[in-house]
PDBQT receptor file of N, H, CA, C and O in Angstrom, charges set to zero:
ATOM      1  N   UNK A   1       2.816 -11.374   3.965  1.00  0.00    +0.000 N 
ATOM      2  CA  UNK A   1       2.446 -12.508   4.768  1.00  0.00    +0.000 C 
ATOM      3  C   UNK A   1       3.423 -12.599   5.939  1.00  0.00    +0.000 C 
ATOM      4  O   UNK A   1       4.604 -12.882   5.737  1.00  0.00    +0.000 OA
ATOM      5  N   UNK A   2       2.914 -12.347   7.236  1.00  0.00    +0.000 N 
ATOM      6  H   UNK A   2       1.954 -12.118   7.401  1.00  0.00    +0.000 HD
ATOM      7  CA  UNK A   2       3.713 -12.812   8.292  1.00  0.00    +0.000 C 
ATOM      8  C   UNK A   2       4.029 -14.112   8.739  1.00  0.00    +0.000 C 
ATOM      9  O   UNK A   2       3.295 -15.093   8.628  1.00  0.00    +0.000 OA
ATOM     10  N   UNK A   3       5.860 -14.062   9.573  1.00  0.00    +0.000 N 
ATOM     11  H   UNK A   3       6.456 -13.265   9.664  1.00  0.00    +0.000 HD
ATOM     12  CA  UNK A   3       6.158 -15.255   9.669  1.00  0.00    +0.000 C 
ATOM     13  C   UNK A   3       6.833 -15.612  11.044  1.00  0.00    +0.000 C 
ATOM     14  O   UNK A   3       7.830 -15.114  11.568  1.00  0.00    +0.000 OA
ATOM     15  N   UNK A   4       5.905 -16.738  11.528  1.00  0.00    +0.000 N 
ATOM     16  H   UNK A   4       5.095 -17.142  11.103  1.00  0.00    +0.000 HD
ATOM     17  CA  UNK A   4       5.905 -16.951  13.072  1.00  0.00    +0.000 C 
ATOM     18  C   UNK A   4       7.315 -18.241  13.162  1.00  0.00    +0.000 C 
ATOM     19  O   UNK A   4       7.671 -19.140  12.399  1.00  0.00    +0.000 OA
ATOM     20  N   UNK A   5       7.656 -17.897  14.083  1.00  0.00    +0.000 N 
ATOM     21  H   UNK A   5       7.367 -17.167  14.703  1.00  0.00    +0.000 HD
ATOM     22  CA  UNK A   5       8.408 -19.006  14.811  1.00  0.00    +0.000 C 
ATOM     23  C   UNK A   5       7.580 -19.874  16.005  1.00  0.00    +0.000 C 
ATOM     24  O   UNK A   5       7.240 -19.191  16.971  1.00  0.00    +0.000 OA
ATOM     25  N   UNK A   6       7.201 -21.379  16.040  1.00  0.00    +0.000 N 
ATOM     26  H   UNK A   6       7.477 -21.934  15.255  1.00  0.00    +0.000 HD
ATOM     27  CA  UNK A   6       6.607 -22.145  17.127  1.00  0.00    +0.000 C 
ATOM     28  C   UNK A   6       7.363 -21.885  18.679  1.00  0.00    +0.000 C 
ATOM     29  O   UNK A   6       8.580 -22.017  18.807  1.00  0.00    +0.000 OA
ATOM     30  N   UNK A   7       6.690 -21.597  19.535  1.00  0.00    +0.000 N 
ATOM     31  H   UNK A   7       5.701 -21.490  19.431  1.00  0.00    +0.000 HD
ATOM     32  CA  UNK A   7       7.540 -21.336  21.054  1.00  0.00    +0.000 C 
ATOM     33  C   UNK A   7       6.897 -22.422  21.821  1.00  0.00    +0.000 C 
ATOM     34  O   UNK A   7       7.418 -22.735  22.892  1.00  0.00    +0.000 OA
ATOM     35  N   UNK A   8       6.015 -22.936  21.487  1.00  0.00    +0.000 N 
ATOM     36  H   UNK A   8       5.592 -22.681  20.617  1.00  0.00    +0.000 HD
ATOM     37  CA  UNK A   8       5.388 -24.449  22.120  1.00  0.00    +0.000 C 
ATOM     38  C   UNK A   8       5.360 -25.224  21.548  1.00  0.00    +0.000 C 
ATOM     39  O   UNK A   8       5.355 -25.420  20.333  1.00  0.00    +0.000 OA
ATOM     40  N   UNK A   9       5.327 -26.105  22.857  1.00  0.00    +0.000 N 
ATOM     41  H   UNK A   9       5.331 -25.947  23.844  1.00  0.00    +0.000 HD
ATOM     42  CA  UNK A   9       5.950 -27.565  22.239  1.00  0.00    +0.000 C 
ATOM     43  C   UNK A   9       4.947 -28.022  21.074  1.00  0.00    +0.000 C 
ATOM     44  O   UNK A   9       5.443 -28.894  20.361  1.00  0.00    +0.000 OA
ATOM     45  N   UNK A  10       3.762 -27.665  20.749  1.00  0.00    +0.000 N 
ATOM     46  H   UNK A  10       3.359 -26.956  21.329  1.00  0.00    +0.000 HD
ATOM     47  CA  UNK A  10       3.073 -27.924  19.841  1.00  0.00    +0.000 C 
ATOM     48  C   UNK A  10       2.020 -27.012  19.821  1.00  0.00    +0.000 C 
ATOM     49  O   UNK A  10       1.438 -26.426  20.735  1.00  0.00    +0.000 OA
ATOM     50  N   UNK A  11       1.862 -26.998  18.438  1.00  0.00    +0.000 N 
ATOM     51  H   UNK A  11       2.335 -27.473  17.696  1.00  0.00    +0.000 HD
ATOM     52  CA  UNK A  11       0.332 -25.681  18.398  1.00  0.00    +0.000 C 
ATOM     53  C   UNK A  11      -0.281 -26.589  16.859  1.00  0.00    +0.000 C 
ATOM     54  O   UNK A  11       0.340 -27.334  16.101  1.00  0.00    +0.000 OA
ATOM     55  N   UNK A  12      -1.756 -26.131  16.837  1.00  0.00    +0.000 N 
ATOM     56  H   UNK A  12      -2.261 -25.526  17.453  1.00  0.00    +0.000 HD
ATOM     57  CA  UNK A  12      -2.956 -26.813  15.983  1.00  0.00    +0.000 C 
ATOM     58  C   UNK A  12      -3.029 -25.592  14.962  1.00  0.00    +0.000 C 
ATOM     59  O   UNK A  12      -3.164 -24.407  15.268  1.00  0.00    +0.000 OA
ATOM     60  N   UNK A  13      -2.912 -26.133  13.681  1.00  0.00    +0.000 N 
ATOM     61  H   UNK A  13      -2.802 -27.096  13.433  1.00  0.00    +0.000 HD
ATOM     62  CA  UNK A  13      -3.455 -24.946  12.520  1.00  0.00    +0.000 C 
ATOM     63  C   UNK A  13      -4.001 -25.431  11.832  1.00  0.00    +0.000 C 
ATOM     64  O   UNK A  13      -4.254 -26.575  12.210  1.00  0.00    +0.000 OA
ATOM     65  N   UNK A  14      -4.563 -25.092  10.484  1.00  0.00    +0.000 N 
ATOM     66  H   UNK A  14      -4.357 -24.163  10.178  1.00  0.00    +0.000 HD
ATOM     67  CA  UNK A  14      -5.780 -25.358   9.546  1.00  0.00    +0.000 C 
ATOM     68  C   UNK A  14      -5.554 -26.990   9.430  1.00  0.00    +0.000 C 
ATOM     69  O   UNK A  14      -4.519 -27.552   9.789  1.00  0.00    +0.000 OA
ATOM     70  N   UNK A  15      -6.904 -27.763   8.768  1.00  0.00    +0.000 N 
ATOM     71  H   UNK A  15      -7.744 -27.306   8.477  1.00  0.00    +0.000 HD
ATOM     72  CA  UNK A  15      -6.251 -28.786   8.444  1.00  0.00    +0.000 C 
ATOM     73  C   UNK A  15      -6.038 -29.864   8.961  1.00  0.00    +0.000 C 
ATOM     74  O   UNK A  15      -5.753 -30.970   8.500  1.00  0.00    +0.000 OA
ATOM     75  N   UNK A  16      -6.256 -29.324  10.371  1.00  0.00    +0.000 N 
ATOM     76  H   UNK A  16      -6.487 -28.426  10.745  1.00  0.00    +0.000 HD
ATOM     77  CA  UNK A  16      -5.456 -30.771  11.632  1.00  0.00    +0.000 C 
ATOM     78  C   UNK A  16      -4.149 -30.219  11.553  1.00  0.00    +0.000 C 
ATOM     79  O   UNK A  16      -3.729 -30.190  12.710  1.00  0.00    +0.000 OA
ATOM     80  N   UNK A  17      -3.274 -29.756  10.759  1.00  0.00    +0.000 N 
ATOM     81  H   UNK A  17      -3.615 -29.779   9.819  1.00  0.00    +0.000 HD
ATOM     82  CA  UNK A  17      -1.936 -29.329  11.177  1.00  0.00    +0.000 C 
ATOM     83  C   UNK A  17      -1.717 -29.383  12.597  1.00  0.00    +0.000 C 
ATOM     84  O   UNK A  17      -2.440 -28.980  13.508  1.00  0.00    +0.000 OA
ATOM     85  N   UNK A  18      -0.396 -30.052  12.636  1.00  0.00    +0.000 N 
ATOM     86  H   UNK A  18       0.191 -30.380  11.896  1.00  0.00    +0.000 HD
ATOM     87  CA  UNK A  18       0.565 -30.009  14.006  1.00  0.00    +0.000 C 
ATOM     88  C   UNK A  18       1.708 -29.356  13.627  1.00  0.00    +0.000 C 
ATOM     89  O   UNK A  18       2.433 -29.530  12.647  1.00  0.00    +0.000 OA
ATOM     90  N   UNK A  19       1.783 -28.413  14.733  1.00  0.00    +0.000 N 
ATOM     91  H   UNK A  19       1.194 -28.271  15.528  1.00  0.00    +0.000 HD
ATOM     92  CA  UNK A  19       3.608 -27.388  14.208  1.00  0.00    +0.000 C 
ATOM     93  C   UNK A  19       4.162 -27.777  15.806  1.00  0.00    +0.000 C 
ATOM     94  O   UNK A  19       3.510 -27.638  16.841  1.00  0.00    +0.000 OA
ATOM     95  N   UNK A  20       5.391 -28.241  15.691  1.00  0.00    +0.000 N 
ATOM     96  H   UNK A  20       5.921 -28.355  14.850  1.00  0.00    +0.000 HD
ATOM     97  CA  UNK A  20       6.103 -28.622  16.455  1.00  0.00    +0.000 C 
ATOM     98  C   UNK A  20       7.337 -27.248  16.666  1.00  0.00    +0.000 C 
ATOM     99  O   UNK A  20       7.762 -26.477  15.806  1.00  0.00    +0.000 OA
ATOM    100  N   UNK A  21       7.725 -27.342  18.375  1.00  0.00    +0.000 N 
ATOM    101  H   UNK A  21       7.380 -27.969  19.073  1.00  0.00    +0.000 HD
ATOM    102  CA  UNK A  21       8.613 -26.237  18.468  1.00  0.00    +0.000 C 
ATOM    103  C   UNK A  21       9.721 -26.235  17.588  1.00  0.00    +0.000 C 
ATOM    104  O   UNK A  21      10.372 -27.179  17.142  1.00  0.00    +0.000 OA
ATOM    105  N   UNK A  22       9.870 -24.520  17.344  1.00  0.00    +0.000 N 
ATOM    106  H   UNK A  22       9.341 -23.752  17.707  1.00  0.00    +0.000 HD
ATOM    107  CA  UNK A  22      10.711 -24.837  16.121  1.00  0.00    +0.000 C 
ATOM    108  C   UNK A  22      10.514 -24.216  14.803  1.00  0.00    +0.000 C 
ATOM    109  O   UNK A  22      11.182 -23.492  14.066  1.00  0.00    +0.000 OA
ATOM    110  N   UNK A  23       9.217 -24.830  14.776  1.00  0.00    +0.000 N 
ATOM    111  H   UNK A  23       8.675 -25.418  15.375  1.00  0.00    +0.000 HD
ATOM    112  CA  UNK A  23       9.024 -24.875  13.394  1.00  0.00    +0.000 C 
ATOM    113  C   UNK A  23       8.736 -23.178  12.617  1.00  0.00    +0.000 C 
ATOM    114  O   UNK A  23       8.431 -22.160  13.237  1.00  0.00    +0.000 OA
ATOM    115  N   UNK A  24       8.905 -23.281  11.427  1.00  0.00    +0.000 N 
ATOM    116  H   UNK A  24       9.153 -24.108  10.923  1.00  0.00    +0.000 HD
ATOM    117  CA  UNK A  24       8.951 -21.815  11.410  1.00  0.00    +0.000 C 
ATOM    118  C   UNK A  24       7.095 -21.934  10.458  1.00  0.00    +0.000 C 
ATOM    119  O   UNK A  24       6.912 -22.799   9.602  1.00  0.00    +0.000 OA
ATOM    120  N   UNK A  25       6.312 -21.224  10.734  1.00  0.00    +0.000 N 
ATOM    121  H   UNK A  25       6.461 -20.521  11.430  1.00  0.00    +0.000 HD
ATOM    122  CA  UNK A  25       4.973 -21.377   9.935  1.00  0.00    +0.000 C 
ATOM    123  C   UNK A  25       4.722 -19.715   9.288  1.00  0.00    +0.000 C 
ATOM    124  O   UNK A  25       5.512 -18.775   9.374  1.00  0.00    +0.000 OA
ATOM    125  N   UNK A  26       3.501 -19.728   8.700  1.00  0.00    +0.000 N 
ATOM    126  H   UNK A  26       2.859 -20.491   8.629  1.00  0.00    +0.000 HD
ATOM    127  CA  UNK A  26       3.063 -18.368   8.326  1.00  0.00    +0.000 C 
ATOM    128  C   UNK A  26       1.602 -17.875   8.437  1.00  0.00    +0.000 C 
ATOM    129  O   UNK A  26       0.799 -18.728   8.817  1.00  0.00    +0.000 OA
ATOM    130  N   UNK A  27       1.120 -16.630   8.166  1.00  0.00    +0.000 N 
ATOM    131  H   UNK A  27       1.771 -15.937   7.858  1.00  0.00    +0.000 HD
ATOM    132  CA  UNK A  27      -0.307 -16.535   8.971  1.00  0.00    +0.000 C 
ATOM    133  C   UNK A  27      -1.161 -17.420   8.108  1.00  0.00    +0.000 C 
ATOM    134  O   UNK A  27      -2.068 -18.033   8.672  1.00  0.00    +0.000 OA
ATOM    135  N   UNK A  28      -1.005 -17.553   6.923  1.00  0.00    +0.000 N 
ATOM    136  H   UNK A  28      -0.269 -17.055   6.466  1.00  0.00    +0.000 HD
ATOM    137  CA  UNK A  28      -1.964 -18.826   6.223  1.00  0.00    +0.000 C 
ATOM    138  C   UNK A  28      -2.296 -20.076   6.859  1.00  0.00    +0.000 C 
ATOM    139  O   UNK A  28      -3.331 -20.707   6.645  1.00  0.00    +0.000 OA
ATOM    140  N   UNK A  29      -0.990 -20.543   7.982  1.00  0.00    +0.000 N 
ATOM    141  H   UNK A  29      -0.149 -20.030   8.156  1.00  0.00    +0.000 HD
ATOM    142  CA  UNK A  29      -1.485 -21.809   8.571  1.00  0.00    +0.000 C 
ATOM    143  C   UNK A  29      -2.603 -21.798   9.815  1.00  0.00    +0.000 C 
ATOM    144  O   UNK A  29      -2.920 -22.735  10.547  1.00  0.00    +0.000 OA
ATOM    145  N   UNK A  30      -3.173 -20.198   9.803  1.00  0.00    +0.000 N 
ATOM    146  H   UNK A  30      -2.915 -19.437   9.207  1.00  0.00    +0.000 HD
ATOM    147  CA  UNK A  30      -3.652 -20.537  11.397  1.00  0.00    +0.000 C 
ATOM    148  C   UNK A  30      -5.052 -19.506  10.885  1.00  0.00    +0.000 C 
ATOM    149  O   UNK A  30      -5.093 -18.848   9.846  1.00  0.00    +0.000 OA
ATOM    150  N   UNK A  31      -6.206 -19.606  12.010  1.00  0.00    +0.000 N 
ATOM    151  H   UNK A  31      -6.172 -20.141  12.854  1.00  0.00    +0.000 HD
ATOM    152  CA  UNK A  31      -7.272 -18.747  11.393  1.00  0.00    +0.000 C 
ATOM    153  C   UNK A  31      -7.204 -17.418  12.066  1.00  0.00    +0.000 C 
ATOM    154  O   UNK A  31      -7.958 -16.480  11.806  1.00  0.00    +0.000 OA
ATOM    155  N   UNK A  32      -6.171 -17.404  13.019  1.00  0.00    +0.000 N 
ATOM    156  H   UNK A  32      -5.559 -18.166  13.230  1.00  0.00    +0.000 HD
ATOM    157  CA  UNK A  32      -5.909 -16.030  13.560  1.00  0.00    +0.000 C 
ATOM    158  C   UNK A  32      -5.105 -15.893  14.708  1.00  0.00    +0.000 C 
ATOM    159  O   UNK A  32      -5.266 -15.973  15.926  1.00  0.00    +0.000 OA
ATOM    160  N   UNK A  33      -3.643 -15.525  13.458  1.00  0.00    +0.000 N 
ATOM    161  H   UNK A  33      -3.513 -15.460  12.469  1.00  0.00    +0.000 HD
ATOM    162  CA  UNK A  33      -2.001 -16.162  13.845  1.00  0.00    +0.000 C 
ATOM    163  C   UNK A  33      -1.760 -15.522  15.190  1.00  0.00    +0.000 C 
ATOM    164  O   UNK A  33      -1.067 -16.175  15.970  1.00  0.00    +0.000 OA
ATOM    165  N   UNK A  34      -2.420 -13.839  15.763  1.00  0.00    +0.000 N 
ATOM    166  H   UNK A  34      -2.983 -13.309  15.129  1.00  0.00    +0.000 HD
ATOM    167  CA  UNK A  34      -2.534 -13.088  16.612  1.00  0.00    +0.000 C 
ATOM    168  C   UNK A  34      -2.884 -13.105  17.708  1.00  0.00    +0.000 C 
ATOM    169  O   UNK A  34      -2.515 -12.426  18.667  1.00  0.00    +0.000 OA
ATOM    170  N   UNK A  35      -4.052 -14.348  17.578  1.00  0.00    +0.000 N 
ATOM    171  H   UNK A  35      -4.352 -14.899  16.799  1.00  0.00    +0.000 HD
ATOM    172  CA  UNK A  35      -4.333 -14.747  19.022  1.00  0.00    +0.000 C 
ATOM    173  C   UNK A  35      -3.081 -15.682  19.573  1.00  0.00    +0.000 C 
ATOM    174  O   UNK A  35      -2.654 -15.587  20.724  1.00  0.00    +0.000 OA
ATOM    175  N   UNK A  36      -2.641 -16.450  18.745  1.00  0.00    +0.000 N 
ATOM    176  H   UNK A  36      -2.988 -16.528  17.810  1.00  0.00    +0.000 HD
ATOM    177  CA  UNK A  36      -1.776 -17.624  19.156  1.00  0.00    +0.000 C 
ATOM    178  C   UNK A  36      -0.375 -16.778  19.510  1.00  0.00    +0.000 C 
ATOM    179  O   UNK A  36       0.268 -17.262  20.442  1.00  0.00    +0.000 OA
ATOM    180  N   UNK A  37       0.172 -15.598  18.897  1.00  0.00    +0.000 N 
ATOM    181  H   UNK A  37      -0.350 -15.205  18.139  1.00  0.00    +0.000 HD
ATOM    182  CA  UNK A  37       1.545 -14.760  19.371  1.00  0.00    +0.000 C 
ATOM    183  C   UNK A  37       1.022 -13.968  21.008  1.00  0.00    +0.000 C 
ATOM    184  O   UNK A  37       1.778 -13.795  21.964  1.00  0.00    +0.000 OA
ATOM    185  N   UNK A  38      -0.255 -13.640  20.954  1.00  0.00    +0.000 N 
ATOM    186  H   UNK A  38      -0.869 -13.780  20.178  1.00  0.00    +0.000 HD
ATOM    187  CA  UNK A  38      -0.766 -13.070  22.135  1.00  0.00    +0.000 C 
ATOM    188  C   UNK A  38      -0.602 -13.844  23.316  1.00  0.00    +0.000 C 
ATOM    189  O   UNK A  38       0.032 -13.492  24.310  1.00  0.00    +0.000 OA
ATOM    190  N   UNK A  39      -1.319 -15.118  23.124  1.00  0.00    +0.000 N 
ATOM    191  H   UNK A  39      -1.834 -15.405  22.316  1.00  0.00    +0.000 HD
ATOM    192  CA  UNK A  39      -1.167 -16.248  24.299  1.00  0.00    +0.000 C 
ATOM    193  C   UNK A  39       0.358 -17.134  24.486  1.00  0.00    +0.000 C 
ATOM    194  O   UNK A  39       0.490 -18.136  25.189  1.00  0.00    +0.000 OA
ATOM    195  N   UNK A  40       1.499 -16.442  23.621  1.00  0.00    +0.000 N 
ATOM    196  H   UNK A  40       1.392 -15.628  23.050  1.00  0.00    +0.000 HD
ATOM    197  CA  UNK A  40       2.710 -17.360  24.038  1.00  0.00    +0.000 C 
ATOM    198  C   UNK A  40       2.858 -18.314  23.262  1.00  0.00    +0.000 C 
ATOM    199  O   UNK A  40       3.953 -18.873  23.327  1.00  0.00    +0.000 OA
ATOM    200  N   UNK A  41       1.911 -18.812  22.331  1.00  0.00    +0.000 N 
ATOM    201  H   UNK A  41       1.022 -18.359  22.278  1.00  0.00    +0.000 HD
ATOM    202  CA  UNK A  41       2.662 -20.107  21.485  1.00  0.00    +0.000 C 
ATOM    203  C   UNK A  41       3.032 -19.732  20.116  1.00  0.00    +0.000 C 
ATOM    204  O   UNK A  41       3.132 -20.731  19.403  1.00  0.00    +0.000 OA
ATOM    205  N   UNK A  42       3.314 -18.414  19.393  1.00  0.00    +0.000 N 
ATOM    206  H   UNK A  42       3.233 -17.603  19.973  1.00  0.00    +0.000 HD
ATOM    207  CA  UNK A  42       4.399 -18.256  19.000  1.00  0.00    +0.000 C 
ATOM    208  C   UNK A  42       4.752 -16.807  18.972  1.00  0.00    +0.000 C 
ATOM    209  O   UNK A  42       4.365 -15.864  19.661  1.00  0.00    +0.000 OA
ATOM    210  N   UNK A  43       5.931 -16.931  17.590  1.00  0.00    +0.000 N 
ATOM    211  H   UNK A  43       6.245 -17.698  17.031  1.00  0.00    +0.000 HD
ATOM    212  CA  UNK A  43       6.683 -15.612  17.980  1.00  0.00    +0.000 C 
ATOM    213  C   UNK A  43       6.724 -15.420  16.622  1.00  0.00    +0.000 C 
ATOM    214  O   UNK A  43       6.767 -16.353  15.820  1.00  0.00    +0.000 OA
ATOM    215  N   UNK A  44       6.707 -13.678  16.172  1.00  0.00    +0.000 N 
ATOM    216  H   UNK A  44       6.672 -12.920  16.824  1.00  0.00    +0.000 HD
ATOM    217  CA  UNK A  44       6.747 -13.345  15.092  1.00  0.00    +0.000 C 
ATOM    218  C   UNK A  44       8.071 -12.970  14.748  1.00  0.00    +0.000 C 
ATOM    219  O   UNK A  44       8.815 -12.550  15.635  1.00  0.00    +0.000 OA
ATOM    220  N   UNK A  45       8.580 -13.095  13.220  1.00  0.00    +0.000 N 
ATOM    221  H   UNK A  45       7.976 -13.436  12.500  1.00  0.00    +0.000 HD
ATOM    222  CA  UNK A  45       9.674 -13.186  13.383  1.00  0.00    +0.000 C 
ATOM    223  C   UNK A  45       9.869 -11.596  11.858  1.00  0.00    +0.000 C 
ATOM    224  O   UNK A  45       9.214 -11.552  10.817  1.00  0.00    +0.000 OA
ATOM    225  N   UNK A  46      10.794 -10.711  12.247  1.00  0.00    +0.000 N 
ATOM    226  H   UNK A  46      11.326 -10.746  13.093  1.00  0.00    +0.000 HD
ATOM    227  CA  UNK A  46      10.956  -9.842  11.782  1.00  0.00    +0.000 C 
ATOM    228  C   UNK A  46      12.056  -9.824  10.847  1.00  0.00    +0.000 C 
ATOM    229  O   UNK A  46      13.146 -10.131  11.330  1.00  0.00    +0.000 OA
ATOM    230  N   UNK A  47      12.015  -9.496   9.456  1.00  0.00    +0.000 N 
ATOM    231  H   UNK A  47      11.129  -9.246   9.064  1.00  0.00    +0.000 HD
ATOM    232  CA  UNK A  47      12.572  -9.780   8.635  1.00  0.00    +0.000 C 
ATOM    233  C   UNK A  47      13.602  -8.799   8.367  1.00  0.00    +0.000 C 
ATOM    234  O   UNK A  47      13.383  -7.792   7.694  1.00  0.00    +0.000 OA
ATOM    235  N   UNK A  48      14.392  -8.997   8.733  1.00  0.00    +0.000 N 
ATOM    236  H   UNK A  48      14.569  -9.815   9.280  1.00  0.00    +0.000 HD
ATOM    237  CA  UNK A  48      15.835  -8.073   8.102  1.00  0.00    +0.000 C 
ATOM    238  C   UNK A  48      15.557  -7.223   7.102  1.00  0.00    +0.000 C 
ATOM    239  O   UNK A  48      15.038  -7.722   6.103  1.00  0.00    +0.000 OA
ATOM    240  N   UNK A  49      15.768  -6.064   7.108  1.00  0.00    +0.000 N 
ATOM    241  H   UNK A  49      16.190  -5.659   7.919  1.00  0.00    +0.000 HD
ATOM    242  CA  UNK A  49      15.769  -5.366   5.733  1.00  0.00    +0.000 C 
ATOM    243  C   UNK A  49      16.907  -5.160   5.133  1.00  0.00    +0.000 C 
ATOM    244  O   UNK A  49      17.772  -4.592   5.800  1.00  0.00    +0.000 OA
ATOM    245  N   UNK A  50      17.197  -5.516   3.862  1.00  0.00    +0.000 N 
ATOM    246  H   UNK A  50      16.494  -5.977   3.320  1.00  0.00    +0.000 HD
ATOM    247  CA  UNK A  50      18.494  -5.190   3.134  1.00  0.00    +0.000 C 
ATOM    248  C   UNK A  50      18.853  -3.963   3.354  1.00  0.00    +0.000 C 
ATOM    249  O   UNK A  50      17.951  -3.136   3.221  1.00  0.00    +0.000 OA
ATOM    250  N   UNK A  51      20.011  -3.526   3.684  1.00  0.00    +0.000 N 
ATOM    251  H   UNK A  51      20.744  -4.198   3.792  1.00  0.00    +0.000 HD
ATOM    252  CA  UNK A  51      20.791  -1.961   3.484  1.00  0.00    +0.000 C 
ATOM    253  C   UNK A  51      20.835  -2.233   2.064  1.00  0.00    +0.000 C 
ATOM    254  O   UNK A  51      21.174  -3.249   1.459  1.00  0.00    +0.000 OA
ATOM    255  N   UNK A  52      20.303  -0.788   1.548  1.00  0.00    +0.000 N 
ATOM    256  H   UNK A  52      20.028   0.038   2.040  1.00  0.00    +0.000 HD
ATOM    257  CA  UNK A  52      21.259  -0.458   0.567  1.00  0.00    +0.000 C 
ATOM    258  C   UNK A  52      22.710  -0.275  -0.041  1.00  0.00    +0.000 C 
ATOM    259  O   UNK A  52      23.606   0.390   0.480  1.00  0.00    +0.000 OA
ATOM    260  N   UNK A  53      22.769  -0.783  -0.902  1.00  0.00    +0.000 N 
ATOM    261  H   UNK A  53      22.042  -1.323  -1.325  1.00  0.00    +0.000 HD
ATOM    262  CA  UNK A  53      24.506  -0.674  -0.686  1.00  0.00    +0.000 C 
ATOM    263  C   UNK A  53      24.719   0.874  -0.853  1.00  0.00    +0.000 C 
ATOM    264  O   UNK A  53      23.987   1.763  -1.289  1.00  0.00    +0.000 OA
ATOM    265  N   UNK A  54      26.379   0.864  -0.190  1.00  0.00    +0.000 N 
ATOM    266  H   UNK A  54      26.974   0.142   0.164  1.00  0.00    +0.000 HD
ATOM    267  CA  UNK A  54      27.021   2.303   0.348  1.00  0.00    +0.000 C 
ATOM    268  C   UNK A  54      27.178   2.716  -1.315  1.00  0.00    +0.000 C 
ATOM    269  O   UNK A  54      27.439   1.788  -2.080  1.00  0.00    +0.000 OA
ATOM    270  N   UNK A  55      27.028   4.046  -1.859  1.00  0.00    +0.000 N 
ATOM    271  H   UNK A  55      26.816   4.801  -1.237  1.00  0.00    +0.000 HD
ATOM    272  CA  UNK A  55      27.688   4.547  -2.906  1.00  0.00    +0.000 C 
ATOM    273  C   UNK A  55      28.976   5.164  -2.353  1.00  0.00    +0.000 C 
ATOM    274  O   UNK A  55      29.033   5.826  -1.316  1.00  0.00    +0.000 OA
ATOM    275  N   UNK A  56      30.311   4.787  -3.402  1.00  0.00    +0.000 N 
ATOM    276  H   UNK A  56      30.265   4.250  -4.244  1.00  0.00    +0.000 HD
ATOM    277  CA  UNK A  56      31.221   4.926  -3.264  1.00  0.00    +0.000 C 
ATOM    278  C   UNK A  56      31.683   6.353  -3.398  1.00  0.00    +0.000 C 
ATOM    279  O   UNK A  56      31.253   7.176  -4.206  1.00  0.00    +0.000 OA
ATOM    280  N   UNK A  57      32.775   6.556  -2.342  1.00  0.00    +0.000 N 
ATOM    281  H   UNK A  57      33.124   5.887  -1.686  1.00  0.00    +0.000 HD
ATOM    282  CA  UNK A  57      32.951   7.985  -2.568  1.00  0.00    +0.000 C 
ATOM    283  C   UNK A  57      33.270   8.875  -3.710  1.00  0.00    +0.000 C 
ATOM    284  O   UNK A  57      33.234   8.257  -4.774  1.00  0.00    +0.000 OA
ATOM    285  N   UNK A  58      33.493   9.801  -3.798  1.00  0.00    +0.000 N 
ATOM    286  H   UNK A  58      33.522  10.303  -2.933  1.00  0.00    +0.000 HD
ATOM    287  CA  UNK A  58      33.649  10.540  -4.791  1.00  0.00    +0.000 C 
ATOM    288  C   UNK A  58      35.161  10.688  -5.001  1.00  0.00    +0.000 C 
ATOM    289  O   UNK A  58      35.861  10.963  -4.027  1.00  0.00    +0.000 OA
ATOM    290  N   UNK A  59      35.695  10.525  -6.190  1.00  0.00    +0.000 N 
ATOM    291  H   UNK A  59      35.126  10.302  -6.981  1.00  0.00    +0.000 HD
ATOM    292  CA  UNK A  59      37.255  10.829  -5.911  1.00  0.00    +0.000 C 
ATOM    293  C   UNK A  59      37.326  12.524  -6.544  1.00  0.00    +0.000 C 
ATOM    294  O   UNK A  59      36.613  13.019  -7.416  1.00  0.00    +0.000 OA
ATOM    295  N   UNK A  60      38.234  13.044  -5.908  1.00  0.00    +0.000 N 
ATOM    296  H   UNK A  60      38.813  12.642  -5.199  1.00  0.00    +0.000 HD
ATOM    297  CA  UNK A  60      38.199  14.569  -6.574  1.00  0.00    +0.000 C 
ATOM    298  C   UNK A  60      39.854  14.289  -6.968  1.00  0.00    +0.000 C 
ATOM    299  O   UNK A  60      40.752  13.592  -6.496  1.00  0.00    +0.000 OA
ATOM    300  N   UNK A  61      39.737  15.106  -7.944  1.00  0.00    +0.000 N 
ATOM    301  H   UNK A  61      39.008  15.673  -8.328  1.00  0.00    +0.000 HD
ATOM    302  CA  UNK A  61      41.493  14.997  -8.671  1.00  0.00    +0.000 C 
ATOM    303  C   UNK A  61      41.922  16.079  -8.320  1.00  0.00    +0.000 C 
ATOM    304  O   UNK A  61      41.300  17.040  -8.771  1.00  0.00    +0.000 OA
ATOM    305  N   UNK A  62      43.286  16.423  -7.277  1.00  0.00    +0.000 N 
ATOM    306  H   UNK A  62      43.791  15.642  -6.911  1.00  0.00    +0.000 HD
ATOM    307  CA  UNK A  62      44.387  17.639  -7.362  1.00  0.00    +0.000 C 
ATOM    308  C   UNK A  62      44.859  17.442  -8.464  1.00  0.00    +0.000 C 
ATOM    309  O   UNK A  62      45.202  16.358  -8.936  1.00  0.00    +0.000 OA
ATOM    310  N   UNK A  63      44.935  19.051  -9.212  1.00  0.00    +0.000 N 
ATOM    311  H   UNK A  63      44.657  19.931  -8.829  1.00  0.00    +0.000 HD
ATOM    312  CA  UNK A  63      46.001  19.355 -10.520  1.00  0.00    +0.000 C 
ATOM    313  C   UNK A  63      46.360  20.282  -9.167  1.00  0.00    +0.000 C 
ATOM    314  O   UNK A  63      45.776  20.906  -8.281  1.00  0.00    +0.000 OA
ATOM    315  N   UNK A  64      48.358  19.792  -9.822  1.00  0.00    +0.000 N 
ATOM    316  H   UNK A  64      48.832  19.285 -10.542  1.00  0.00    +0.000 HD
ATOM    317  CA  UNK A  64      49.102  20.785  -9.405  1.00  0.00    +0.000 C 
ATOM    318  C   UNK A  64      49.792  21.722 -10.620  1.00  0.00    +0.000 C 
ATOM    319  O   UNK A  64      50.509  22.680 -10.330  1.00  0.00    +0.000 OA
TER     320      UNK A  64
């Protein structure tokens, strides 16, 4: 499920919904979230992907 950030001062979604700038919504609130990122009233917002964590190095043992 994609997730928009509001860039106008107000936008209309299902419902009568009012999303005020700001607000963070998702494509469930709208009947087609694509037209509304197309025309400027909002912005999709891209989700960080976790790094994997680093595996730790290898220790090698000198025998002297």
């Amino acid at each position: 499920m994609a997730k928009y950030k509001v860039i106008a001062l107000s936008v209309g979604g299902k419902g009568n919904q009012v999303f005020k700038v700001g607000d963070i919504v998702s494509s469930e609130n709208f009947n087609d979230a694509k037209v509304l990122v197309d025309g400027g009233f909002l912005e999709e917002i891209m989700e960080a992907k976790k790094a994997a964590p680093k595996a730790a190095p290898k220790r090698t043992s000198k025998k002297k």
